[in-house]
C-alpha positions in Angstrom: 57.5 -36.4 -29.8 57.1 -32.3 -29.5 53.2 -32.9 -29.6 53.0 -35.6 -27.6 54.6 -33.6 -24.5 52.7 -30.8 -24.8 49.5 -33.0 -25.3 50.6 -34.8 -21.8 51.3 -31.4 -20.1 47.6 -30.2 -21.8 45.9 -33.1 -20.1 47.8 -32.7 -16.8 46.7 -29.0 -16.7 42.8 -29.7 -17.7 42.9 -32.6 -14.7 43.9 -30.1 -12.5 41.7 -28.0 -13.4 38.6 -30.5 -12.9 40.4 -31.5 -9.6 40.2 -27.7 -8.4 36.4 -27.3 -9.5 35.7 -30.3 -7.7 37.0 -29.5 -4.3 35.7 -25.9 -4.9 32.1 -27.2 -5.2 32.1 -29.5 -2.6 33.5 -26.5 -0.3 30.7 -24.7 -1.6 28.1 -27.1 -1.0 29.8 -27.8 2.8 29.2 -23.9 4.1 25.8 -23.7 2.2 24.7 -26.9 4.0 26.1 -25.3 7.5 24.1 -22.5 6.5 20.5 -24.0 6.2 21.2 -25.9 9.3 21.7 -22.4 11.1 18.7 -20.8 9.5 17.2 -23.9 10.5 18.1 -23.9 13.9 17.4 -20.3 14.1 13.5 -21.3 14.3 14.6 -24.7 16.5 14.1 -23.0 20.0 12.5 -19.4 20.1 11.0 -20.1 23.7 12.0 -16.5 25.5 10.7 -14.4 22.2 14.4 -12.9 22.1 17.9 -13.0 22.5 19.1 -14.8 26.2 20.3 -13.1 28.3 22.6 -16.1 28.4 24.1 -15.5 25.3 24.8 -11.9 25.0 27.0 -11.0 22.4 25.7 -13.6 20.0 26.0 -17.6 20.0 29.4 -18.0 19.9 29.9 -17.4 23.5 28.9 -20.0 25.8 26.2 -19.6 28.2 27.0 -18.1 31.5 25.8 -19.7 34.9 23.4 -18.8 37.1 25.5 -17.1 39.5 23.3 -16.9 42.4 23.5 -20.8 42.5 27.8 -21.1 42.4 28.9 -23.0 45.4 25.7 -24.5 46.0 24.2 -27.5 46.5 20.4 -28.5 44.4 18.4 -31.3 46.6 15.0 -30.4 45.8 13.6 -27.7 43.5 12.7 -26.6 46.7 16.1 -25.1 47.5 15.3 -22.5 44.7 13.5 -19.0 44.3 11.4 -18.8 41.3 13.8 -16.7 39.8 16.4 -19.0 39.9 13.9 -21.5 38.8 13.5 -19.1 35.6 17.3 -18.4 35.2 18.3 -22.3 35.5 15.8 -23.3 32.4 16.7 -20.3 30.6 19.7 -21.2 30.9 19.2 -24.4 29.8 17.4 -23.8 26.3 20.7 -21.8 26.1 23.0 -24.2 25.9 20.5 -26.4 24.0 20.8 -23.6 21.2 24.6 -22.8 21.6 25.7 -26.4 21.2 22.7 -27.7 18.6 24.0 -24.7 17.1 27.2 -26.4 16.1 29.3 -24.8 19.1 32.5 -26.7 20.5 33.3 -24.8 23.7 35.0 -27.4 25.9 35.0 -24.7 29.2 34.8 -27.9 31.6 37.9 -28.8 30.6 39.7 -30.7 33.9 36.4 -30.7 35.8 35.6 -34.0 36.7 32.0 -34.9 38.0 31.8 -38.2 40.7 28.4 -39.9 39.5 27.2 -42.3 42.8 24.3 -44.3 41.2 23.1 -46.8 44.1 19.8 -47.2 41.5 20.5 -47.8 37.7 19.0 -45.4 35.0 19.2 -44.5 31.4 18.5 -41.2 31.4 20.9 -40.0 34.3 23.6 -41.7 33.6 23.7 -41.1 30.0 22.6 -37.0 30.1 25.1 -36.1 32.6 27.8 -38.1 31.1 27.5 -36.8 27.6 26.4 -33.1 29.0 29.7 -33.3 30.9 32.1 -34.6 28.1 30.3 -32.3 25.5 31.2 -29.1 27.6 35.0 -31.4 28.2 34.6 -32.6 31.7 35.4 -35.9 32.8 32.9 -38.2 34.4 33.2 -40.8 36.5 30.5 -43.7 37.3 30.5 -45.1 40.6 28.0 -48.3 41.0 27.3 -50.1 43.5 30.0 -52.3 42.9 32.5 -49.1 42.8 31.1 -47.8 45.8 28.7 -48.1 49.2 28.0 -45.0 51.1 27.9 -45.6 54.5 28.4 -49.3 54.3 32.3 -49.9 53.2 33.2 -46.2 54.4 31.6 -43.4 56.5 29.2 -41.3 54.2 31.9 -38.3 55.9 35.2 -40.0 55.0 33.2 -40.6 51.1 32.7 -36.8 51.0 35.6 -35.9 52.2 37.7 -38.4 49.5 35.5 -37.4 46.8 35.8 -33.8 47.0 39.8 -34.4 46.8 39.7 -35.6 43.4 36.4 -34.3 41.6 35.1 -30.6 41.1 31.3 -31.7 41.9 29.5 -34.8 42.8 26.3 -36.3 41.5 24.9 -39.2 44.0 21.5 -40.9 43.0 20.3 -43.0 46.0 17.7 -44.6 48.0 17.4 -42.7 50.8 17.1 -39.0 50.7 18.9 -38.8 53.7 22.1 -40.0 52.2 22.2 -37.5 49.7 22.0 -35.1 52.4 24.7 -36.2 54.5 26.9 -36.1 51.4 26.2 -32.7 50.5 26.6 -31.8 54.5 30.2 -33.3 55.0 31.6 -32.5 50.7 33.6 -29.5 50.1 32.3 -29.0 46.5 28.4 -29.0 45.4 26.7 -31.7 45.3 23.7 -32.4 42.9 20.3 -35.0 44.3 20.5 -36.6 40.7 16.9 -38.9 42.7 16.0 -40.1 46.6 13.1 -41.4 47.9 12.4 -37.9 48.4 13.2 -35.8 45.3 14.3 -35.7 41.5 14.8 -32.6 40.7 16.7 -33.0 37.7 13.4 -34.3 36.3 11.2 -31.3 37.1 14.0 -28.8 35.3 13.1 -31.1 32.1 10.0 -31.7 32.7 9.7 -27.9 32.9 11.7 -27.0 30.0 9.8 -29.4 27.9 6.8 -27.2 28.6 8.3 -24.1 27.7 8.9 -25.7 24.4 5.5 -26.6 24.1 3.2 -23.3 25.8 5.8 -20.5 25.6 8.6 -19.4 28.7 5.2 -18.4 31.0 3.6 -21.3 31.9 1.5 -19.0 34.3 -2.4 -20.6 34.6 -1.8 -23.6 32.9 -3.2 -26.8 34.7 -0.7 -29.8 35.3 -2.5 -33.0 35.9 -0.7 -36.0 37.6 -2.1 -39.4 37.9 -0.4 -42.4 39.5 1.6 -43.1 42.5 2.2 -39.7 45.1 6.3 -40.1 44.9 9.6 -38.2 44.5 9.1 -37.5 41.0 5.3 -35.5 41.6 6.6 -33.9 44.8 9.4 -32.2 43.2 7.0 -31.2 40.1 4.4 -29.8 42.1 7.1 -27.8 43.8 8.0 -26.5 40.3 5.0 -25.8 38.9 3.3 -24.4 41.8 6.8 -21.7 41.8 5.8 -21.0 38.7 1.9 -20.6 38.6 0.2 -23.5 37.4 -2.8 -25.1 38.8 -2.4 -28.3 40.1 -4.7 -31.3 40.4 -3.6 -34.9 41.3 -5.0 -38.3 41.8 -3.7 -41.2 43.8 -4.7 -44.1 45.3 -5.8 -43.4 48.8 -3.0 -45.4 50.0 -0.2 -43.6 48.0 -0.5 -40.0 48.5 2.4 -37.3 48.3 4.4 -36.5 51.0 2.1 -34.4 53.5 4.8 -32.1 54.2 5.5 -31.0 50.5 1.6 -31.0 49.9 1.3 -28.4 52.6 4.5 -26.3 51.2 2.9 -26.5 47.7 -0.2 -25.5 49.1 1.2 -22.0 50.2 3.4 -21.4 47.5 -0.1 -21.7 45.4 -2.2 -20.3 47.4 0.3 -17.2 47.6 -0.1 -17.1 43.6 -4.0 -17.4 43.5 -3.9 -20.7 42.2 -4.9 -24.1 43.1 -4.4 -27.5 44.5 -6.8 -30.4 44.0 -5.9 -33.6 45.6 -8.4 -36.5 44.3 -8.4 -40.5 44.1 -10.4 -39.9 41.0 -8.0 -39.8 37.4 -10.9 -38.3 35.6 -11.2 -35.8 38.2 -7.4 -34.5 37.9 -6.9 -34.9 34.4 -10.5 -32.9 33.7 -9.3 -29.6 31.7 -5.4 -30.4 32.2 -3.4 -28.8 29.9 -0.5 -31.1 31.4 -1.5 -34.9 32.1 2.0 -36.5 34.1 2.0 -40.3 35.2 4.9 -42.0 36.2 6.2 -45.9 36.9 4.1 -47.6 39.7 6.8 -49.7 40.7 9.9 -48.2 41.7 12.9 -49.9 42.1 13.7 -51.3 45.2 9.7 -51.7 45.2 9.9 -55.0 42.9 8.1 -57.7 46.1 5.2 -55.0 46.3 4.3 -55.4 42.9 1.1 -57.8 42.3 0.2 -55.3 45.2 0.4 -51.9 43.6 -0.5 -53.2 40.3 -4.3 -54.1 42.0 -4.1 -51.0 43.5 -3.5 -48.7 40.7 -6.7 -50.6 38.6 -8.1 -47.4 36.4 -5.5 -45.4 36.4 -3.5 -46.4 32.9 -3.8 -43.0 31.4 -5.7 -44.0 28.1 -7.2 -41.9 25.0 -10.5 -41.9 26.6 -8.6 -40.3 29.6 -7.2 -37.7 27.7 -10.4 -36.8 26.3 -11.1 -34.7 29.6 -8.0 -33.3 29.5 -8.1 -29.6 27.5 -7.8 -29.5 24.0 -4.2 -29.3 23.7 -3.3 -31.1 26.6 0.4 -32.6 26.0 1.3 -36.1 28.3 5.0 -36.3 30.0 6.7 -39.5 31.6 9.8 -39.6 33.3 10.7 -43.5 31.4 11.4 -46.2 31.6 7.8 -46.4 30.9 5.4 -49.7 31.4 2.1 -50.5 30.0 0.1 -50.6 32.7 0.8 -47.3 33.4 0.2 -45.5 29.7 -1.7 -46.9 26.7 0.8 -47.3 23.5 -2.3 -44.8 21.8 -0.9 -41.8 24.5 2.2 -43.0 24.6 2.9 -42.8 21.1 0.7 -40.0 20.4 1.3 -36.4 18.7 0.1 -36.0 22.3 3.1 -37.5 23.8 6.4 -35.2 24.6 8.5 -38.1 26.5 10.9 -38.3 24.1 11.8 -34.1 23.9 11.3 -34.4 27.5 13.9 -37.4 27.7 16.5 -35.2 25.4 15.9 -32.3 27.8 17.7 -34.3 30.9 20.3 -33.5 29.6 20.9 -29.6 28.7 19.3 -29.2 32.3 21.8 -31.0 34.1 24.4 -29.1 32.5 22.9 -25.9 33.0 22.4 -27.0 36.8 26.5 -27.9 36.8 27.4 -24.7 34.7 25.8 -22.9 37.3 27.0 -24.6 40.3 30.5 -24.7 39.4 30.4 -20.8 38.8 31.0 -20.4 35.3 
């Protein structure tokens, strides 16, 4: 009876034992796997050639804002020095690294974000809503259905109610002059997430996705855009004329950009010793591009004009054989939702092709753009 006690005790102690090795292997295997993934990562996103100056003091701290931009509003790309163009996507591959990096700083904790989409989108809705709750904010989606400016309440009395509840408002509208009037009568910062006007939100990706590609000086690089002259190209040749690229663009004759941005674009280039080339030629623009950028033909709200601009636009599907006068490592960008007509599926879904990077990057730009704007 003796032996078999102490055999039940031996067997107790050896499963314990096993039990023990176990979990210490696992635990093992657990911090070496979090270990590749940081040496890993360590190589993910090297764009400035150094530490940030985001992140000083090591990862672990979470990015600080641009603080030149707290308390303001961000309408076009337009409303921002070069420097602060600089600091904002710097700022962004920052808090790309800090939180791919496995960070879980939640320093938005009760700030809430009012998201006005009169116009659907993928991209917008689901960036800023993950960017917010991943840094814990709150957002809140406001359709059409939630909401009408101007129509069911004075664009004013909508400010005014808004900034009551949330710390910073997001509208994206039709008109750009909408936008404007809420940012005019709100009492926190409001962010032009697209108008008829502007997207700026896209140029800070479109931007950043460059970076990743060339290096954090884009300086003498050629950006090539061919398609419709809309809010998309106008805030994108704001951008990369700020930051010294060439520029060269082909539109129908009956869809050029906005004279007025043309002409600002113009200086700010001409002011860096580059250039502007505005064609109705694709081949033309996208000849030695480093950067070919097409975006939808159709926008929405546009849908009765269609058959129209579809005849119009004839030739300029940006194809292989298009690229081929592009430079040798030209890179292709669309905003999405993308439609054949406009790209080939051999570009599209091309080593060529940086759309979907360039998708991801919607979002660490609009948080860096609400970072800064809220003054942390």
């Amino acid at each position: 009876m003796r032996s078999l006690f102490l055999c039940c005790h031996l067997l107790a102690f050896v499963l314990f034992v096993s039990n023990m090795a176990t979990l210490t292997a696992r635990a093992i295997d657990r911090n070496l796997g979090q270990l590749t993934h940081q040496k890993k990562f360590q190589s993910f996103l090297n764009i400035s050639g150094g530490a940030s100056k985001f992140t000083k003091g090591g990862a672990s701290k979470f990015p600080k804002g641009v603080k030149s931009l707290n308390g303001r509003n961000l309408m076009s790309i337009a409303d921002l020095s070069k420097e602060e163009l600089l600091e904002l996507l710097e700022l962004s591959a920052a808090l790309k690294a800090h939180y791919k990096g496995g960070a879980t700083d939640r320093p938005l904790i009760a700030k809430s974000i009012a998201m006005i989409f009169q116009k659907r989108s993928t991209r917008t809705r689901v960036s800023t809503e993950t960017g917010m709750a991943l840094m814990g904010g709150h957002p809140l989606f406001l359709g059409p259905g939630d909401i009408q400016l101007g129509v069911s309440e004075t664009m004013l009395d909508t400010a005014k109610v808004l900034s009551r509840f949330n710390s910073i408002i997001l509208a994206r509208v039709f008109d750009h002059k909408d936008v404007v009037e809420l940012a005019e009568h709100a009492e926190v910062p409001v962010i032009n997430a697209l108008s008829d006007m502007y997207h700026p939100l896209q140029t800070l990706a479109d931007l950043l996705t460059l970076q990743e590609q060339f290096g954090k000086n884009l300086e003498g690089l050629t950006v090539s855009w061919v398609g419709d002259g809309n809010n998309v190209l106008h805030d994108l040749m704001i951008g990369a004329a700020k930051l010294g690229m060439n520029i060269q663009i082909a539109t129908p004759d009956a869809y050029p950009p906005n004279e007025g941005v043309l002409q600002l674009t113009r200086q700010i280039c001409e002011a860096n010793g580059k250039k502007v080339m505005l064609s109705n030629d694709p081949i033309e623009a996208v000849t030695n591009a480093n950067v070919v950028v097409t975006d939808t033909w159709v926008s929405m709200g546009q849908e009765g004009k269609a058959s129209e601009k579809l005849r119009d636009f004839q030739g300029y599907q940006v194809t292989i054989e298009m690229m081929a006068h592009a430079a040798a490592n030209a890179v292709f960008l669309h905003c999405l939702p993308r439609h054949k007509e406009e790209v080939s599926d051999e570009v599209f879904y091309s080593e060529k092709s940086l759309v979907f990077p360039e998708a991801e990057n919607r979002m660490w730009t609009v948080m860096a753009v609400i970072v800064s704007l809220l003054g942390y």
